[in-house]
Each structure stands twice: as structure tokens, then as C-alpha cells.
C-alpha positions in Angstrom: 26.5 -36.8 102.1 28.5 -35.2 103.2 35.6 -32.8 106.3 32.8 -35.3 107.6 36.9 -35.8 111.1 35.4 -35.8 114.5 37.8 -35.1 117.4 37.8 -38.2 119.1 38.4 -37.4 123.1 35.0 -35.5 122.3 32.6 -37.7 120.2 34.0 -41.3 120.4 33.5 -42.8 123.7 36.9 -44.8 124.5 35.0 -48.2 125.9 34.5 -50.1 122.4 31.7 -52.7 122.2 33.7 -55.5 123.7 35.4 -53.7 125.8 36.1 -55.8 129.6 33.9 -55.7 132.7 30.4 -56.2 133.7 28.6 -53.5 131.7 24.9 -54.1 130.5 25.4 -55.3 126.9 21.8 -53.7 125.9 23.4 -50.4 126.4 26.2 -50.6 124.6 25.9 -48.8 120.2 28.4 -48.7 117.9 27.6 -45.9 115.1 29.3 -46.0 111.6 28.9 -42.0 110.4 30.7 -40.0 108.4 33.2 -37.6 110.2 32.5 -34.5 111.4 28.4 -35.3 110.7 27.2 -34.6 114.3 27.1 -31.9 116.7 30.3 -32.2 119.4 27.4 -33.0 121.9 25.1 -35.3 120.8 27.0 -38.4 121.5 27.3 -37.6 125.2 24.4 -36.0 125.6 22.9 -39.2 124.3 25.1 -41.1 126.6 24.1 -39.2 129.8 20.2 -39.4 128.9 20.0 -43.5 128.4 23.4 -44.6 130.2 24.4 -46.3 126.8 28.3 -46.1 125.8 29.2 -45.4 122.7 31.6 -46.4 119.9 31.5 -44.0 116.9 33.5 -45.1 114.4 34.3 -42.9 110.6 33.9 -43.2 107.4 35.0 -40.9 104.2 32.8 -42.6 101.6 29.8 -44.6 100.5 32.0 -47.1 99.0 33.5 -47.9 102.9 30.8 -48.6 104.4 29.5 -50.8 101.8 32.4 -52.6 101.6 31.6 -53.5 105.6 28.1 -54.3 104.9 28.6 -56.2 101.7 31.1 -58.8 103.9 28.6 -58.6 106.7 29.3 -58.8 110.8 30.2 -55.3 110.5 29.8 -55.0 114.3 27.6 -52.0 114.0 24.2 -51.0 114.9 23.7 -47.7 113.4 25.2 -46.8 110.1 24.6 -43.6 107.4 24.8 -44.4 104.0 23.7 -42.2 101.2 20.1 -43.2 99.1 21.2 -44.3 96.2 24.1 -47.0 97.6 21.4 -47.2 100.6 18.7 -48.2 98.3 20.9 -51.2 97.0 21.7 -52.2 100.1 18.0 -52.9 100.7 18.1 -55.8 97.9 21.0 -57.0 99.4 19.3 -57.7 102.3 21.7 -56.2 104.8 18.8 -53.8 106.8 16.7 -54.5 109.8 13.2 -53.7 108.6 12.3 -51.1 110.8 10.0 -51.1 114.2 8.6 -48.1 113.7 6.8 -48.2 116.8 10.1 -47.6 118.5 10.7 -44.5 117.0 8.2 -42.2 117.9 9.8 -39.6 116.3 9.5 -40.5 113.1 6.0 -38.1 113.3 8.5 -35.1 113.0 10.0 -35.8 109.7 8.4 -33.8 106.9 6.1 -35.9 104.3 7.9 -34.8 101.3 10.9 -36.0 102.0 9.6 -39.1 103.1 8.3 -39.7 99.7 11.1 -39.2 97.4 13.5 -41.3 100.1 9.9 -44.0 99.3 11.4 -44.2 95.6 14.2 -46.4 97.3 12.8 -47.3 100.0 9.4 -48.4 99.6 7.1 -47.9 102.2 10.3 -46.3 103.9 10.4 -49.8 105.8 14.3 -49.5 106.4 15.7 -46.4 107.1 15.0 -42.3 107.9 17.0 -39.2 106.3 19.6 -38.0 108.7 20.8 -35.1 106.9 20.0 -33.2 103.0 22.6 -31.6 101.2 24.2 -30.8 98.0 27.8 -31.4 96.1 29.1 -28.0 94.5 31.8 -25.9 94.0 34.1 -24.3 97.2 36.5 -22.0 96.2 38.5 -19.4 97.8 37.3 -16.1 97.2 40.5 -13.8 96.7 42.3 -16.5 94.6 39.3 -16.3 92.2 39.0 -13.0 91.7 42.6 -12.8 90.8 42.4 -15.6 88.5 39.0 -14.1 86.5 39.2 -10.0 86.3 38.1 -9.3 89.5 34.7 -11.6 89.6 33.3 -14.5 91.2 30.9 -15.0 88.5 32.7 -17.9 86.7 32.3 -20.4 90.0 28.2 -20.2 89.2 28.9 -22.5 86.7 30.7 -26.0 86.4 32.5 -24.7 83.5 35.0 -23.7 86.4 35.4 -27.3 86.8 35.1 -29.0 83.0 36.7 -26.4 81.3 40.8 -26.9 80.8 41.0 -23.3 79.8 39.4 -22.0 83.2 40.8 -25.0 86.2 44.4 -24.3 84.9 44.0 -21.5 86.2 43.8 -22.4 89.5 45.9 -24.9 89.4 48.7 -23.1 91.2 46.6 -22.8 94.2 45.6 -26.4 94.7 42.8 -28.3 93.6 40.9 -31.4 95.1 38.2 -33.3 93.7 35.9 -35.3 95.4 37.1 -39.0 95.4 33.9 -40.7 95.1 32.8 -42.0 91.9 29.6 -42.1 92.6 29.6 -37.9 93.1 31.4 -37.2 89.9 30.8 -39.3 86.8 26.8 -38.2 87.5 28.1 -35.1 87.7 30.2 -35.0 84.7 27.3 -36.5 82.9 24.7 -34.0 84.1 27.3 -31.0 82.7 27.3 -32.7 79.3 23.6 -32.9 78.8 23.4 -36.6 79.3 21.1 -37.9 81.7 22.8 -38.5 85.3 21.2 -42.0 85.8 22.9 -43.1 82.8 24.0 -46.9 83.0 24.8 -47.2 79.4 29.0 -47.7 78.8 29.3 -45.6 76.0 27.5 -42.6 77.7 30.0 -43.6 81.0 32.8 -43.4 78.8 32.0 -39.6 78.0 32.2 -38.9 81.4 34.9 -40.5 82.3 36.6 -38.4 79.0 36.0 -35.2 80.1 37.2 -36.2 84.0 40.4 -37.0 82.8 40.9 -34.1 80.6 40.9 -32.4 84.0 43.1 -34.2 85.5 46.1 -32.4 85.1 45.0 -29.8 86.9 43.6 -31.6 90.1 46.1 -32.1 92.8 44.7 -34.2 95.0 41.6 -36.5 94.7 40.0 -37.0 98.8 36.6 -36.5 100.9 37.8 -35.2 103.8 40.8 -33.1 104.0 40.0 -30.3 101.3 37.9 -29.0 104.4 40.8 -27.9 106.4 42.8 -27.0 103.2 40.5 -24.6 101.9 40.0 -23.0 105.2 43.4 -22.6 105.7 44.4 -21.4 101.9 46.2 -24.6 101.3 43.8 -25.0 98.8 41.7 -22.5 96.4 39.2 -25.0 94.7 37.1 -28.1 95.7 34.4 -29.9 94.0 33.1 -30.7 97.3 29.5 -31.9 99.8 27.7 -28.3 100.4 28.1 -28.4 104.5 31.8 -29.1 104.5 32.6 -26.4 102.2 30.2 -24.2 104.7 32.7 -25.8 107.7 35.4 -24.5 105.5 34.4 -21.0 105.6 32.8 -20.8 108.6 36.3 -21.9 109.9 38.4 -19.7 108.0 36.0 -17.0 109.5 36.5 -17.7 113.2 40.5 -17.8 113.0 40.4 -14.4 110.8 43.4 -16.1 108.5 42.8 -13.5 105.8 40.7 -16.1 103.5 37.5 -15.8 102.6 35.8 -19.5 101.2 32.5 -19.5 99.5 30.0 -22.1 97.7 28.3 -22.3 95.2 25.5 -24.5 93.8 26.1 -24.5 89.7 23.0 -23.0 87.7 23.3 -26.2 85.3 21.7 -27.8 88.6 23.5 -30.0 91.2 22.6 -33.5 92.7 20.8 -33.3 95.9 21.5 -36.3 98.4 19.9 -37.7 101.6 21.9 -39.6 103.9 20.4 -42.4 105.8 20.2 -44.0 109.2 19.9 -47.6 109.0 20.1 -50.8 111.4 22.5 -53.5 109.6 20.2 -57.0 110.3 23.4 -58.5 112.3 23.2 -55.7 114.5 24.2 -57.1 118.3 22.2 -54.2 119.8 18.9 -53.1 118.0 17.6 -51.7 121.0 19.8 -48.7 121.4 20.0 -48.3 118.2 16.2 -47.3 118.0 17.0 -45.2 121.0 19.7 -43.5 119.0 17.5 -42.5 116.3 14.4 -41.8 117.8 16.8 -39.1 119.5 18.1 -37.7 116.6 15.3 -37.2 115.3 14.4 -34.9 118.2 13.9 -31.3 117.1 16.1 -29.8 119.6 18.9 -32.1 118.8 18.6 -32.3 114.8 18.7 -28.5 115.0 22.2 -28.7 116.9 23.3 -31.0 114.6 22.3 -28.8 111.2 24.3 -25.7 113.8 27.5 -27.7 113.8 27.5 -28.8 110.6 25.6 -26.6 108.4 23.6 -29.7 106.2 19.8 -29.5 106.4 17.9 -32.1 108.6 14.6 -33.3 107.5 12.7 -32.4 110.7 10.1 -30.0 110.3 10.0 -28.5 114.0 13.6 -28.4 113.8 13.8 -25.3 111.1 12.5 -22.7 113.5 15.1 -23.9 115.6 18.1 -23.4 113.6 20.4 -20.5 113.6 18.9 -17.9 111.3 21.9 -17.8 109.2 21.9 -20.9 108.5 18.1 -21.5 108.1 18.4 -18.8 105.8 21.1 -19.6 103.7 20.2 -20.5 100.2 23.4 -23.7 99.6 21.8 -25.0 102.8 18.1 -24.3 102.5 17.7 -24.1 98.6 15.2 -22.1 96.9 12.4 -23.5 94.6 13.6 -22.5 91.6 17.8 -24.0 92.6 15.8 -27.6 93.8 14.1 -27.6 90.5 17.4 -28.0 88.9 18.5 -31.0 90.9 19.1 -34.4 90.7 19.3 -37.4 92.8 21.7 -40.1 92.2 20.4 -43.8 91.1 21.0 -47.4 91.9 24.0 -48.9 90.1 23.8 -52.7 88.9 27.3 -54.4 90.0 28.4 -54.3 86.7 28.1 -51.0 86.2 29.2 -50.6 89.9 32.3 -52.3 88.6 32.7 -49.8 85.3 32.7 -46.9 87.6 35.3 -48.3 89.6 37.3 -49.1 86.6 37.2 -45.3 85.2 37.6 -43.3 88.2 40.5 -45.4 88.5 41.5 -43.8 84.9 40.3 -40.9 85.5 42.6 -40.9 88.6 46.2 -42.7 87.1 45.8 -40.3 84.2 45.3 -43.2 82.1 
């Protein structure tokens, strides 16, 4: 899951893997994350404790990192994908099974989670949940009410979104959409009552339908930049990841630019998604990459992470830890009765991999 872009002079350290000299190769990670997914801290608070330099490299989408995986010798030891690509890059073999003795830590992560991440990950042998969230609906507050009598209401449902009659209106204001595939034909499936999972053509090809019957509203298709768009009224809707959107407003708060970003998670249910952290099996340096997790998965520092960057973290000693307004927050920390309504994303075969590239490629040329 889930702007995911860090400034670099603070989290990337500027010695690469390779880089010159005598340094101790065993203390030496290169992380492939998503940007602006960590707190401005951790790396070189990291890189104090152990004496390990870092490279942290970003990504904008699950299909990226795959893409580096797939080819293997990505030259990284630590990267984040999301469950469902995650869980089919186990079967592709591309994991480090995991020494679990080397991350003690893996005592604070709460059981429940565990066990739905255990439908991809059997025996959760490769990998541990970084971060939870949830893809919704951001929209700027103002712009909306002028648009819709007055009310927000109409952005508690995706009929915002799927409905020509109520996007055109916003059109004027600039709209992005999520460009990730994976996100939105589930989602576009889910809102017409068929089953999210769905691997059956016909059933994409409804999706896909009611996409592009959007598209002549949506100006701009990305998974990153809408974050300092909306904050900065540049843009007024985003089917966008639940933290960014919170960055968003958050952001727009702090600089007091008269606009006033919100989210919402749709009553016709949203998908719920667990990033990752995995250890690619060509990893040069496995060591420090158990080092890195194990301390991520420290409560102290998975609660500084969730207070930068608003997603939930699946450590349970963590919760008490984070900021009350965020802990408290129900489009970070859903309620029963919003989680019921949720859905996780599935494993694609490569053909149908291949469909969904093919249609969001429609969906995106208008065709």
C-alpha cells in the first residue's frame, strides 16, 4: 500500500552498495520501499544503531518492483510488496525463506494479522506485514460542497467515482485516479456487485466498461503526485491509498492554504491491503536485512513510522504508542462494522495478469 516521495538528503544514504573504499560489505542494505512509507528517522537512526549504510531506493507501484524481481539480481535486500502480488511472488520463487530466529521481533506482531497474511503466505515462511491500510476516496472539502448543495455526503459512496453524472462534476477541479490496475478493476468490480477476485474475462470486461466511461473526467492517472496536488488545491478528487490522502490533509493543515482534504472509506466496502517486507533469495546482504526488520518491527519505531505516515502497523505494543489522533482515527484504525465490509485483493494467473494490463491500458487511451 500505499505520495509514498522521500526527500532524499534525509532518508537515502548517498554511499550506494558498491560504492568505493574499504567498508565492511556485511553492513552495507539496499531497501526497495515505496516513497514517503517511513518515518524521516528511521533510516539513520537505523544507521547509527548497527553502523550499516543504507541505500533506499523508491518505488510507485506493485507492478515496479515486480518487474525487478521477475528479471532477478535486483540488487536489493529488503523489498515491500503488497500481499496479493507478494503472494505470487512466493511461487515464483524469488523469497529467502525466512530465519525467524533472527527476528526476534516477530513476537510483537498481532496473531490475527498473521493469519489472514498465512492465506498467502503459508506458515508465514517469507515475509512480515509492514504497514495495513485502505484505498478510498480523498477529496477536497470546499470544492465538494460547492459541487453537491452544501454536503459531503455524496463522497461516502463510490457513486462519486462510477457515476458520470456526479465526477463531471468535479472535473473542473482535477481529478487523479490511482494508476494501478491491480487497485481499480477490483474496485470497479466490487461497486458493481461482482466478486473482486474475479478472474473470469467477461466479468473483467465489465470493469474495465465502467472505468472507461469515467475516463473523460479523470485528468491524470498516477500513485504519487495527487498527494501534494490535493494538499495544495491543484487537485479536488483522488481515488487514492488511505495514509497518503491523510499526508494530504495533514499537509494542507500545517501550511493553513485555505484547503481542507478529507477521506473517506465507501460504505459499499473498500479493499484492505498489507504491505510486505521480504528478502529477495539473491540478496548480497541477508544479514542486515534481518537487522532491518527485526528493527522495524520494534514498537517504538513502528509507532514513528504509523506518526509520519498515518497507515496502521501490525504491532500490537505499538498502538498505545501512537499519537491519539491517529490511533483514533477511524480510515486508519477501522471500526468492526467498516472491516467487515472489506476486501483483500487476490493472486492473478499471468494471463489474467496480462488482461489487466491490456484494459487499464483502455481504460487509460480512452479506447
Amino acid at each position: 500500500m500505499k505520495l509514498r516521495i522521500l526527500t532524499l538528503g534525509i532518508a537515502v544514504s548517498v554511499l550506494s552498495a558498491c560504492g568505493g573504499g574499504k567498508q565492511d560489505d556485511s553492513k552495507v542494505l539496499n531497501v526497495y520501499n515505496y516513497s514517503d512509507y517511513i518515518a524521516e528517522d528511521t533510516i539513520p537512526n537505523f544507521e547509527k544503531a548497527t553502523g550499516t549504510k543504507v541505500t533506499y531506493d523508491v518505488f510507485d507501484s506493485d507492478e515496479m518492483v515486480e518487474t525487478k524481481l521477475l528479471a532477478g539480481n535486483s540488487g536489493y535486500d529488503v523489498v515491500v510488496p503488497t500481499l496479493n502480488f507478494f503472494g505470487r511472488q512466493i511461487k515464483a520463487g524469488v523469497f529467502l525463506p525466512l530465519d525467524k530466529s533472527k527476528i526476534p521481533n516477530l513476537a510483537n506482531l498481532d496473531p490475527e494479522v498473521m493469519k489472514r497474511i498465512a492465506q498467502q503466505d503459508p506458515g508465514n515462511q517469507y515475509g512480515v506485514p509492514y504497514m495495513i491500510g485502505t484505498t478510498g476516496i480523498g477529496y477536497n472539502v470546499d470544492m465538494l460542497k460547492q459541487r453537491f448543495g452544501g454536503s459531503t455526503d455524496i463522497a461516502n459512496s463510490w457513486d462519486l467515482i462510477f457515476k458520470p453524472e456526479n465526477i463531471a462534476k468535479m472535473k473542473d477541479c482535477g481529478i487523479t485516479i490511482l494508476d494501478t490496475p491491480s487497485d481499480m478493476i477490483p474496485i470497479a468490480l466490487h461497486y458493481l456487485g461482482e466478486d473482486p477476485h474475479s478472474q473470469d474475462p467477461a466479468t473483467l470486461e465489465k470493469a474495465a466498461a465502467l472505468l472507461k466511461g469515467i475516463r473523460p473526467y479523470v485528468q491524470n492517472f498516477h500513485s504519487s503526485q495527487y498527494v501534494g496536488s490535493l494538499a495544495n488545491g491543484g487537485t479536488c478528487l483522488v481515488v487514492g491509498w488511505s495514509g497518503d490522502i491523510i499526508q494530504a490533509r495533514d499537509r494542507a493543515a500545517e501550511a493553513n492554504n485555505g484547503v481542507t482534504v478529507a477521506y473517506s472509506i465507501p460504505r459499499e466496502g473498500a479493499p484492505q491491503w498489507f504491505d510486505m517486507l521480504a528478502i529477495p533469495k539473491d540478496a548480497k546482504h541477508p544479514e542486515a536485512a534481518y537487522a532491518f526488520i527485526n528493527y522495524l518491527l520494534e514498537p517504538k519505531v513502528a509507532a514513528a513510522n504509523t506518526n509520519f505516515i498515518h497507515y496502521a502497523n501490525p504491532v500490537t505494543q505499538a498502538t498505545a504508542l501512537v499519537d491519539e489522533a491517529i490511533r483514533t482515527d477511524p480510515t486508519i484504525y477501522p471500526p468492526a462494522d467498516v472491516a467487515a465490509k472489506m476486501f483483500t485483493y487476490s493472486i492473478n494467473t499471468p494471463e489474467v495478469d496480462k488482461l489487466y494490463t491490456r484494459l487499464w491500458t483502455e481504460v487509460k487511451t480512452g479506447r
